[in-house]
C-alpha positions as CSV (number, residue, x, y, z in Angstrom):
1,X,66.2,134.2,107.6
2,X,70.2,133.1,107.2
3,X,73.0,135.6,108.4
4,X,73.2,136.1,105.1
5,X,70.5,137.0,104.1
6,X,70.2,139.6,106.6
7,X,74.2,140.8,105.9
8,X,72.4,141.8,102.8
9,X,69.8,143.8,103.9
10,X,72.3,145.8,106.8
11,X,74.8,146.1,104.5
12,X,72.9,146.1,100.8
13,X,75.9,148.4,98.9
14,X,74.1,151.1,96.5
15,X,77.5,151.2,94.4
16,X,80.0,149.1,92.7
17,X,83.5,149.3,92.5
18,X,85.4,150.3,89.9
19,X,86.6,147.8,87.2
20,X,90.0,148.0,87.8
21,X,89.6,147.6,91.6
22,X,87.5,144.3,91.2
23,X,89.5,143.1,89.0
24,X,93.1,143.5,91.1
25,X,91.0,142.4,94.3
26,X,92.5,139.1,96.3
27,X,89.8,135.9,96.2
28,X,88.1,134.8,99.6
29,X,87.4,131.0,99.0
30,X,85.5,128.6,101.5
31,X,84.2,132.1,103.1
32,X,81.4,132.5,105.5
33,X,79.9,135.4,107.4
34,X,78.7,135.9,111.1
35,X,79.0,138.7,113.5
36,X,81.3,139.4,115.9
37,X,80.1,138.2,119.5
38,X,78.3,141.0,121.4
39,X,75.8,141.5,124.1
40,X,72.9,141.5,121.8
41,X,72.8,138.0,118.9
42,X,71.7,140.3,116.7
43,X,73.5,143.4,117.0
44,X,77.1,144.1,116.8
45,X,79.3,144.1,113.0
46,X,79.5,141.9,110.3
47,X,83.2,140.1,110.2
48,X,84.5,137.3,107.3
49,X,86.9,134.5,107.7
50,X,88.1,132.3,104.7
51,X,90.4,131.8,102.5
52,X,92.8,134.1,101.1
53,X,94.9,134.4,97.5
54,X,96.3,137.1,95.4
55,X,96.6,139.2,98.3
56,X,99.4,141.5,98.5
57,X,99.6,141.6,102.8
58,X,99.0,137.2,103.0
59,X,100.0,134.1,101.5
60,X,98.5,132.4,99.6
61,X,95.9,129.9,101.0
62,X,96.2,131.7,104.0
63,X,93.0,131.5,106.3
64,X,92.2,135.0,107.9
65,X,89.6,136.5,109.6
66,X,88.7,140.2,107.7
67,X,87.5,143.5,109.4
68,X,84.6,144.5,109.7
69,X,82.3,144.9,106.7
70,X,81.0,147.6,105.5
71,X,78.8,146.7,102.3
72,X,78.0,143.8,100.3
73,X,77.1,143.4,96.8
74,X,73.7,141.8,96.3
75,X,74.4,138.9,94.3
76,X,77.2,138.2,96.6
77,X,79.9,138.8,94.1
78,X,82.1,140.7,96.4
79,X,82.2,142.5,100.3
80,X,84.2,145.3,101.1
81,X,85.5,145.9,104.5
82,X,87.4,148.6,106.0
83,X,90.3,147.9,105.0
84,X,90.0,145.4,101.8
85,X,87.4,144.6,99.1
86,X,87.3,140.9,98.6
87,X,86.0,138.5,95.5
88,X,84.0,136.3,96.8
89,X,84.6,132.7,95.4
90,X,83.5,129.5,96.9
91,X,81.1,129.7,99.6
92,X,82.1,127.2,102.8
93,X,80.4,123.8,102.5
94,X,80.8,120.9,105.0
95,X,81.9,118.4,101.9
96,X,84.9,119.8,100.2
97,X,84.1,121.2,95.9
98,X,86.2,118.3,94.6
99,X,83.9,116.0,96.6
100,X,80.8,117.9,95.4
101,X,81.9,117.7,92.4
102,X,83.0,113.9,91.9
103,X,79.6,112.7,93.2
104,X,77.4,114.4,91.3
105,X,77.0,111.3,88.7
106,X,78.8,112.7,85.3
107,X,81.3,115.5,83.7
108,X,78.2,117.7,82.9
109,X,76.9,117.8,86.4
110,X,80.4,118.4,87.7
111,X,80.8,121.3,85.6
112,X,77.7,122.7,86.9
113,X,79.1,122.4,90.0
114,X,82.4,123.7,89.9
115,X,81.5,126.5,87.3
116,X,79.2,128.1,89.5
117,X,80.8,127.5,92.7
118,X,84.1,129.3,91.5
119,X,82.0,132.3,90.2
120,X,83.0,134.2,86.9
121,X,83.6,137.1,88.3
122,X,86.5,136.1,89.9
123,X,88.3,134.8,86.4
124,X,90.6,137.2,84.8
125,X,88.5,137.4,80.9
126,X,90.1,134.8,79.0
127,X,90.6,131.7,81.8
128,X,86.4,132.8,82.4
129,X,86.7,132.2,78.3
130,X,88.3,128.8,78.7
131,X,85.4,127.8,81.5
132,X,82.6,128.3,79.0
133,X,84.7,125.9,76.5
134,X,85.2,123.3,79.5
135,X,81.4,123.0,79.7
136,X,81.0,122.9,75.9
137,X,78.0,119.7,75.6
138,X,78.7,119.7,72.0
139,X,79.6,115.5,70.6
140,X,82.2,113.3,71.9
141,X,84.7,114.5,69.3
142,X,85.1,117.9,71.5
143,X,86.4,115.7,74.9
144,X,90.2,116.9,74.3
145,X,88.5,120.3,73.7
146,X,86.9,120.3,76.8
147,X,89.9,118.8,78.8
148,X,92.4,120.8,77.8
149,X,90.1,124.0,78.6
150,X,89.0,123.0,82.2
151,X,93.1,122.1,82.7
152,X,94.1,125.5,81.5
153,X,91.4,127.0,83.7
154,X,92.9,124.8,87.2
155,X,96.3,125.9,85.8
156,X,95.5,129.1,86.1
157,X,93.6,128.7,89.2
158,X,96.7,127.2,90.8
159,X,98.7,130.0,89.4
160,X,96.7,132.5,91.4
161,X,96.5,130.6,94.8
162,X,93.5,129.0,94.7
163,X,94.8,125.5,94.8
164,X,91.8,123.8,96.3
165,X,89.6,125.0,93.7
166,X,92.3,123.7,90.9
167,X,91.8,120.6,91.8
168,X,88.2,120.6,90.9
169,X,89.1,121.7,87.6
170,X,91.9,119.5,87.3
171,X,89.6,116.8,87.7
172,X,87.6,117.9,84.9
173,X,90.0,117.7,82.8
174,X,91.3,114.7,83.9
175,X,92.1,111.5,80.8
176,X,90.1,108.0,82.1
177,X,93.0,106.6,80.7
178,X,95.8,108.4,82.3
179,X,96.9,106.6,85.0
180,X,98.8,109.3,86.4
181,X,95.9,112.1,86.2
182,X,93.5,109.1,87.7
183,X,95.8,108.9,90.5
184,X,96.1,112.7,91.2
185,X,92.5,113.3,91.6
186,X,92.2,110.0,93.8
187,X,94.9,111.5,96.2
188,X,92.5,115.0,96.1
189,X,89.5,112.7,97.3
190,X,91.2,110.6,99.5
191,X,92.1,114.4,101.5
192,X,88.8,115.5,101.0
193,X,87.4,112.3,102.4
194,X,89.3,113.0,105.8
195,X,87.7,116.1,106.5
196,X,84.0,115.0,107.2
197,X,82.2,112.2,107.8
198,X,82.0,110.3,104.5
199,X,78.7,108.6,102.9
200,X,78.4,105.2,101.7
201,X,78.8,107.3,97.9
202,X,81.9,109.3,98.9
203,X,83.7,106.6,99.9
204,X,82.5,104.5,96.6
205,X,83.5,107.7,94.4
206,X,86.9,107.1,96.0
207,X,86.9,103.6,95.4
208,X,86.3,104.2,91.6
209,X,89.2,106.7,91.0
210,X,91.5,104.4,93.0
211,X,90.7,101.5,90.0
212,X,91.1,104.4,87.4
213,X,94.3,105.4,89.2
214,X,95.9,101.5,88.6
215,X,94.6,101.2,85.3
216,X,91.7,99.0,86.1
217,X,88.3,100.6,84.3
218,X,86.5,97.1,84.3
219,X,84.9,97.7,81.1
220,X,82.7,101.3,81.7
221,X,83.0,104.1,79.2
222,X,86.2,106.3,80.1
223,X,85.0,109.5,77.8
224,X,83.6,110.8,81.7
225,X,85.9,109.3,83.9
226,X,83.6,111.2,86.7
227,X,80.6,108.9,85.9
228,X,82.5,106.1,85.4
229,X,83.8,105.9,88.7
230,X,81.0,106.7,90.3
231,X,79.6,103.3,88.3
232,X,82.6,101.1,89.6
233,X,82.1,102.6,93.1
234,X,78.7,101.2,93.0
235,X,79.6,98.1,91.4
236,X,82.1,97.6,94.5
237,X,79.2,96.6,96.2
238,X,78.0,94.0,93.9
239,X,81.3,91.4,93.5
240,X,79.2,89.9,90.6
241,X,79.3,93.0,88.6
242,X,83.2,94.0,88.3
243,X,83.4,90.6,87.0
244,X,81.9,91.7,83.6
245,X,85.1,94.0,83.1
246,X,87.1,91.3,82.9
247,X,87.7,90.7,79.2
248,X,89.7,87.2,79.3
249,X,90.3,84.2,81.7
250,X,93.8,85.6,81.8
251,X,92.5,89.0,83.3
252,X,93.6,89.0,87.1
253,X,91.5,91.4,90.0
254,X,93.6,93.8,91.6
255,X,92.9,95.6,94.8
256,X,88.9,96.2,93.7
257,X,88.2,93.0,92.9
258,X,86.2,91.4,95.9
259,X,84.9,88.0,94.4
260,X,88.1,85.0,95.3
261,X,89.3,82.8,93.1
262,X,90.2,79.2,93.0
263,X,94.0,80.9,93.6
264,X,93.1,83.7,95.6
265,X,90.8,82.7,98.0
266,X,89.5,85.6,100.2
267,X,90.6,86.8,103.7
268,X,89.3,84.7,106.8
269,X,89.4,81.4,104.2
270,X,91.7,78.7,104.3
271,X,94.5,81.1,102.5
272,X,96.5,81.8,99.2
273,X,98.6,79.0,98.0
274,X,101.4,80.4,97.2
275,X,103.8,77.6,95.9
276,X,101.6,75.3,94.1
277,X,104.4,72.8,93.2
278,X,108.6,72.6,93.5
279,X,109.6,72.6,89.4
280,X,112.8,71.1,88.1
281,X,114.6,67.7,89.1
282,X,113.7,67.5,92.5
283,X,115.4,64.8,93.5
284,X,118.6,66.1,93.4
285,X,120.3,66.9,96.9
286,X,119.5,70.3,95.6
287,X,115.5,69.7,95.4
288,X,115.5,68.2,98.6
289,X,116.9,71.2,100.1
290,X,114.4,73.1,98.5
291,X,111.7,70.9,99.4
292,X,112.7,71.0,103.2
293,X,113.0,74.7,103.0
294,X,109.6,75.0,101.7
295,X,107.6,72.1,103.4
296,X,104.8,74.1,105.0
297,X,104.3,76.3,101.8
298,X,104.5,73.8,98.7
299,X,100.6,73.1,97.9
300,X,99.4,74.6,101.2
301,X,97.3,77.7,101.6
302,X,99.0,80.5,103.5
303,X,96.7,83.2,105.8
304,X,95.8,86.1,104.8
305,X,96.2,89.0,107.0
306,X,92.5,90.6,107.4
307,X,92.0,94.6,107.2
308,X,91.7,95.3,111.0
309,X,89.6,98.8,112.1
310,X,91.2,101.6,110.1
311,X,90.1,104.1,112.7
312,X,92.1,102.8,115.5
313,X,95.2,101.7,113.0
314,X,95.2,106.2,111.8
315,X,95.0,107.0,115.5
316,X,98.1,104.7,116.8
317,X,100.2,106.0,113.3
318,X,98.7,109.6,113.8
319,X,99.7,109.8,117.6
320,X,103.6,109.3,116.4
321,X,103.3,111.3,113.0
322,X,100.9,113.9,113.0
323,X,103.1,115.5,111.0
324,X,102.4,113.2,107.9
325,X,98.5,113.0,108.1
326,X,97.7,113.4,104.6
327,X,100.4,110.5,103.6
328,X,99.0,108.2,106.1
329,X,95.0,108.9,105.2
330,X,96.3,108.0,101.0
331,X,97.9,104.9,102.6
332,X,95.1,103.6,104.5
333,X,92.6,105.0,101.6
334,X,94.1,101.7,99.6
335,X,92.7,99.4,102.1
336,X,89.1,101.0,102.4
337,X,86.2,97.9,101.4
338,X,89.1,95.5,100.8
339,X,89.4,92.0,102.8
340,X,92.7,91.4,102.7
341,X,95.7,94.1,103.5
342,X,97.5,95.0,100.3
343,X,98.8,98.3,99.3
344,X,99.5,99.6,96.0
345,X,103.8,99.5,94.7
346,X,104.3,103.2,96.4
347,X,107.6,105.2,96.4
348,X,107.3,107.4,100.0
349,X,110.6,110.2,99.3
350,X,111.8,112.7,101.3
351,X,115.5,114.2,102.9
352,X,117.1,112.0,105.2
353,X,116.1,111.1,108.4
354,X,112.4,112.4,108.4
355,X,111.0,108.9,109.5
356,X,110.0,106.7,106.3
357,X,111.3,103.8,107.3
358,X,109.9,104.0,110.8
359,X,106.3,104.9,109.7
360,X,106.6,101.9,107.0
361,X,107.7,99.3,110.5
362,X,104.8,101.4,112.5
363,X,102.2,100.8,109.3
364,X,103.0,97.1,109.7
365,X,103.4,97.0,113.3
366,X,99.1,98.8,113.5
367,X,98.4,96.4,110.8
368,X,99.5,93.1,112.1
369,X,101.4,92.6,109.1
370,X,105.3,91.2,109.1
371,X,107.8,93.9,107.1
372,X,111.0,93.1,105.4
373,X,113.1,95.3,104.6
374,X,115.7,95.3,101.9
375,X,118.8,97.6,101.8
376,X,119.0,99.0,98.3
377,X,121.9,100.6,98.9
378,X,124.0,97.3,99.0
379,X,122.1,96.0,95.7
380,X,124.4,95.5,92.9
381,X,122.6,92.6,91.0
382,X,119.0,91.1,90.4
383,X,118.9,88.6,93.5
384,X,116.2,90.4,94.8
385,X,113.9,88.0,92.1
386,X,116.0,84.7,93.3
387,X,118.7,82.9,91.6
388,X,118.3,79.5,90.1
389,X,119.2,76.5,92.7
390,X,122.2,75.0,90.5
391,X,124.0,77.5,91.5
392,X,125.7,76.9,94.8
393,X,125.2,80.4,95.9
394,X,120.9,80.5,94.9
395,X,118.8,81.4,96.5
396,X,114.8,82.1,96.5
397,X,113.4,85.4,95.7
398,X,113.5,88.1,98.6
399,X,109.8,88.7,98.5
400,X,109.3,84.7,99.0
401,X,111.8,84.7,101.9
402,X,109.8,87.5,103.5
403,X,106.4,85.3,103.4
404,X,108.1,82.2,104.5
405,X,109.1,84.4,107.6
406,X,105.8,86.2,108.1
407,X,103.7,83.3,108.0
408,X,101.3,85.3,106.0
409,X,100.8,85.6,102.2
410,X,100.6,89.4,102.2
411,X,103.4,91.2,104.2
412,X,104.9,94.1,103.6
413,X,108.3,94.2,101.4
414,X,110.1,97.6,102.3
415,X,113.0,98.2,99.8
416,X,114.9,101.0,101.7
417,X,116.8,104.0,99.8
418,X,115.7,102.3,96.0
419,X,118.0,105.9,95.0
420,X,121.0,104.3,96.2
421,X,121.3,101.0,94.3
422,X,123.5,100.5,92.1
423,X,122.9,101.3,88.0
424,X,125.5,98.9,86.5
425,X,123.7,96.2,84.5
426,X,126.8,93.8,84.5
427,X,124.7,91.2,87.1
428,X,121.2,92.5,86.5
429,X,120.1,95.3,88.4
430,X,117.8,95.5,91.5
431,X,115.0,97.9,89.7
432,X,114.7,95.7,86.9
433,X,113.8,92.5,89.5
434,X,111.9,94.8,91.2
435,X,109.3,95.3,87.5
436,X,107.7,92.1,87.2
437,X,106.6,91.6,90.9
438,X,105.5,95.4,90.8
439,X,102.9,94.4,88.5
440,X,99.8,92.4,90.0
441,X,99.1,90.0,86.7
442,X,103.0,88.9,86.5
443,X,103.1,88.6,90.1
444,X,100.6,86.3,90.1
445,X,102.7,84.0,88.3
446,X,105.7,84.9,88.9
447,X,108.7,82.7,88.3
448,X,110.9,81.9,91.0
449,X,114.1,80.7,89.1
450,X,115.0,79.0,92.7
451,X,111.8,77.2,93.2
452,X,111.4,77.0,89.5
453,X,108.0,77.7,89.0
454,X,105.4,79.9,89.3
455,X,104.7,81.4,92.4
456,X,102.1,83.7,93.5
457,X,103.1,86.7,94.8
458,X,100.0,89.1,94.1
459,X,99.0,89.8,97.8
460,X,102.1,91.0,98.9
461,X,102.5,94.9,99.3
462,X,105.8,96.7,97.8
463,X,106.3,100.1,99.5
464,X,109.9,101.9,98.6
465,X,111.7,105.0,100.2
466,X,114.0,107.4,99.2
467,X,115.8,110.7,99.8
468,X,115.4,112.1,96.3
469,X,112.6,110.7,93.5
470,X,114.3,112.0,90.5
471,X,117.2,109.1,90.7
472,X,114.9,106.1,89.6
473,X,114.8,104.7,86.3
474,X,111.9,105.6,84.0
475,X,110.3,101.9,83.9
476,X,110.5,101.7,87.7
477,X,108.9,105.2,88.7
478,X,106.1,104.6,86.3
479,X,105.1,101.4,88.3
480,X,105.0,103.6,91.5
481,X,102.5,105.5,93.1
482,X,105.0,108.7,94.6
483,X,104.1,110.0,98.1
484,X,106.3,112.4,100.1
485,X,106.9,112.4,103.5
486,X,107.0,116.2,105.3
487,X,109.4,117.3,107.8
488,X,108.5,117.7,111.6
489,X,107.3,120.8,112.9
490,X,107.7,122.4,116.2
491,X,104.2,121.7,117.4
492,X,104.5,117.7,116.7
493,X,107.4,117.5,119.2
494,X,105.2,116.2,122.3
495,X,103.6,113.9,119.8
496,X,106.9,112.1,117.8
497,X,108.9,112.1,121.1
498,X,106.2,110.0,122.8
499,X,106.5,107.6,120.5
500,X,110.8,107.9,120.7
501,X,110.5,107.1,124.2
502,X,108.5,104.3,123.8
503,X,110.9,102.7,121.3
504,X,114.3,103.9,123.4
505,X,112.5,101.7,126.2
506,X,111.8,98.6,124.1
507,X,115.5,99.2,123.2
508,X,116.7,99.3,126.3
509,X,114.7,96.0,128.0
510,X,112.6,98.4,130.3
511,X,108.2,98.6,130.2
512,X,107.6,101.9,128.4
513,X,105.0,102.3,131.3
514,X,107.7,102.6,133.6
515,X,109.7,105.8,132.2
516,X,108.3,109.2,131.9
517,X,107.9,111.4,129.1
518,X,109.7,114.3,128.3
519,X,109.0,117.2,130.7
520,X,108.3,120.7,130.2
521,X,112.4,121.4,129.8
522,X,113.2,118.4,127.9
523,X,110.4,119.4,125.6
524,X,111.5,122.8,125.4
525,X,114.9,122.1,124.7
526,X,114.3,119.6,121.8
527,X,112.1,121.6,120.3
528,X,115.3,124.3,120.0
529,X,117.2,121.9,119.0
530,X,115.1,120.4,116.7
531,X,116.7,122.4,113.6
532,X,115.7,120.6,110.1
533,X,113.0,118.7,111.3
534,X,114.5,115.7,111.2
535,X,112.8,112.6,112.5
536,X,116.4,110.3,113.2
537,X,117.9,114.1,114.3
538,X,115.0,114.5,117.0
539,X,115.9,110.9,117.8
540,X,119.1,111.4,118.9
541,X,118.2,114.6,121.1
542,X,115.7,112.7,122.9
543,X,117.9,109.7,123.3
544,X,120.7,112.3,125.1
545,X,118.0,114.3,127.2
546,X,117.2,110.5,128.5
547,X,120.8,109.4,129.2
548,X,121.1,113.3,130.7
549,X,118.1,112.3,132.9
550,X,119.5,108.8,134.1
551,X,122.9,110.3,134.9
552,X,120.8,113.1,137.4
553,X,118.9,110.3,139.0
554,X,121.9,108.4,139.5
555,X,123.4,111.5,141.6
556,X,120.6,111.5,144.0
């Protein structure tokens, strides 16, 4: 017999509450039940933690622990405890409802899932109204019908706290062809990924979305976007098969693709050439310069970095940010079956100084990878894509420069505060340069006006910061995946510092081994002085408390 089971038999209640009370009563979501420790396992009250919304003494997704109960109703609708009467809404389960929900093979089985795990009786009458219509199995002609129903239901959801459950809902109602809404629920798995140990399934169900999420569908039927990418998760297993999505010779695999081309050979082969050939008139003082510059690439495969073990890359980036967990796990999620490091175009944004361009220089440090960064801020024209070599001032295209200096085909290319350029279109304009190569079919091929002619540029990964996401032009944001990076808390202190200290050493010529961390005080007094929860502010507190500490030593 389960606890309970025999919570319901102690405390079976012999009458309901009123209508009005259940129907004003918060929600307890991922609940469970157990008694409080005693002498005896089986004696002593009945006690449930969970968690809370639309309740008038907590926040909203608040976990708590309730008093103790004092009835039950039998079908497990509600409890009532001394002080509260609860809903009772999704019962705790090891994998998280969106999870449940994605791998269950189609829409119809998803609905099943999240419809009776979010229990009608805790839907106000006309959102329960709208859940009936989501799981409508009339013909195909009703899929906006049922869409726009399950979205109203996660709006509302959302509305009333229950966020976790939204998503579920959300991803019911979620457009195959929406890039955006593919993307969204793809983020949701990646997070519900990281809290258990995944299955061959989840992580192929994640896989799936992440195609849906850059526009890639590989041929399946996007009416259920759920079963379809369960079907391309699976087919991630079988190179052969994505092949068949591929419509013409022009087509060019993306991040899912794991069958190499002629071009594109795979990771731990002899490389990606890059340059196949120097166009124009190459015998001009100008081509040989080019030529010379460009000796070891023209014709010649490059190396591909190879996806090292993820598990140790989250640890090293987690022990100096465990402040941006969630970020790094939809990061690293891009990498997940893949050969060869390459992250989708992202935009990471947040308010000064809370450490994006240090995690971007950590990220490629863990990797192995070689990051260049490029100051937007100074950008008033389109050199970024090259200029042509007649010109006594041109130059090659940033992204090539970057691989000529890594030695590898696929580094990272950090454009740092893309907000800050500048909008004139007198010389060209940085975001415009930065649309073709943003794009993995015209970076492929794209044309370098300096080498003049197509180079391949498909492996490398584009990641952009910012201080504010709402500057960029239209054309660019829609090419970008947008992440945001959180603020430090008090309790990641310890953690970031470490990892301050380390890079203050470096700095300074000295073994990192050889200089203590931060004690007690010097914890204590950065964490007071900590104040917006800003990575460069902490920085500079750390960086004093260091110099304070030097100058004491030097005293005695």
């Amino acid at each position: 017999m389960t606890e309970i089971d025999e919570m319901l038999i102690d405390l079976h209640a012999t009458e309901q509450p009123a209508a009005d009370e259940l129907a004003g009563s918060p929600v307890l979501d991922n609940w469970v039940v157990g008694r409080a420790l005693a002498a005896r396992p089986d004696e002593g009250p009945w006690f449930a933690r969970g968690i809370v919304s639309r309740s008038p003494k907590f926040r909203d997704g608040s976990g708590i622990n309730s008093s103790e109960i004092v009835s039950v109703d039998s079908e497990l609708r509600w409890i009532r405890t001394q002080n509260t009467l609860y809903l009772l809404g999704v019962e705790y389960d090891e994998i998280p409802l969106i999870m449940r929900a994605a791998t269950s093979g189609s829409r119809l089985g998803a609905y099943i899932v999240v419809n009776r795990a979010t229990g009608e009786h805790t839907l106000p009458s006309g959102v329960y109204a709208a859940a009936q219509a989501a799981g409508y199995t009339g013909d195909d002609s009703d899929d906006k019908i049922k869409r726009d129903a399950a979205n109203a239901v996660g709006d509302r959801l959302a509305k009333d706290g229950r966020l976790a459950v939204a998503n579920a809902w959300w991803m019911l109602g979620c457009d195959g062809s929406d890039r955006k809404q593919c993307d969204d629920v793809h983020t949701q798995l990646v997070d519900a990924l990281g809290s258990n140990h995944p299955t061959e399934t989840m992580r192929g169900v994640v896989v799936g979305w992440c195609s849906l999420g850059a526009g890639r569908d590989w041929g399946e039927d996007l009416s259920d976007p759920i079963a379809a990418a369960r079907i391309i998760g699976e087919k991630s297993k079988r190179p052969g098969d994505l092949l068949k999505g591929l419509q013409t010779t022009g087509d060019v695999l993306d991040e899912l693709a794991v069958g190499p081309t002629d071009e594109e050979p795979a990771a731990g082969g002899p490389g990606v050439i890059v340059v196949k050939a120097l166009g124009g008139l190459t015998r001009t003082s100008a081509g040989n310069d080019a030529k010379a510059e460009f000796r070891e690439l023209i014709g010649k495969p490059v190396p591909l970095v190879p996806v090292p073990d993820l598990v140790l890359v989250r640890r090293a980036l987690m022990a100096e940010f465990p402040y941006a967990g969630r970020l790094i796990d939809v990061l690293l999620s891009d990498l997940t079956g893949r050969e060869a490091v390459r992250f989708r175009p992202t935009l990471i944004f947040g308010p000064p100084g809370c450490g994006k361009s240090r995690l971007i220089r950590k990220l490629g440090t863990a990797l192995g990878l070689h990051v260049g960064r490029y100051d937007a801020s100074g950008a008033g024209d389109n050199t970024f894509g090259g200029t042509a070599r007649r010109w006594s001032s041109g130059e090659p295209s940033w992204p090539l420069l970057v691989i000529k200096s890594a030695g590898h085909a696929n580094p990272i290319v950090h454009v740092d505060e893309i907000d800050k350029t500048a909008t004139s279109r007198h010389n060209g304009s940085l975001d415009r340069a930065l649309l073709p190569v943003l794009e993995i079919e015209t970076a492929t091929r794209y044309p370098d006006p300096w080498v003049q002619s197509d180079i391949n540029l498909s492996h490398v990964s584009f990641l952009l910061t910012a201080n504010d996401d709402t500057e960029l032009a239209a054309p660019l944001r829609d090419r970008l995946r947008v992440l945001r990076m959180p603020r430090i808390e008090v309790e990641h202190v310890i953690a970031v510092a470490g990892g301050i200290v380390a890079d203050l050493a470096a700095e300074r010529g000295l073994d990192a081994r050889w200089v203590r961390p931060l004690d007690g005080d010097e914890i204590e007094i950065a964490q007071r002085m900590l104040g917006d929860g800003s990575a460069r502010r902490l920085r500079a507190i750390v960086d004093r408390l260091l110099t304070a500490r030097e100058s004491r030593e030097m005293k005695h």
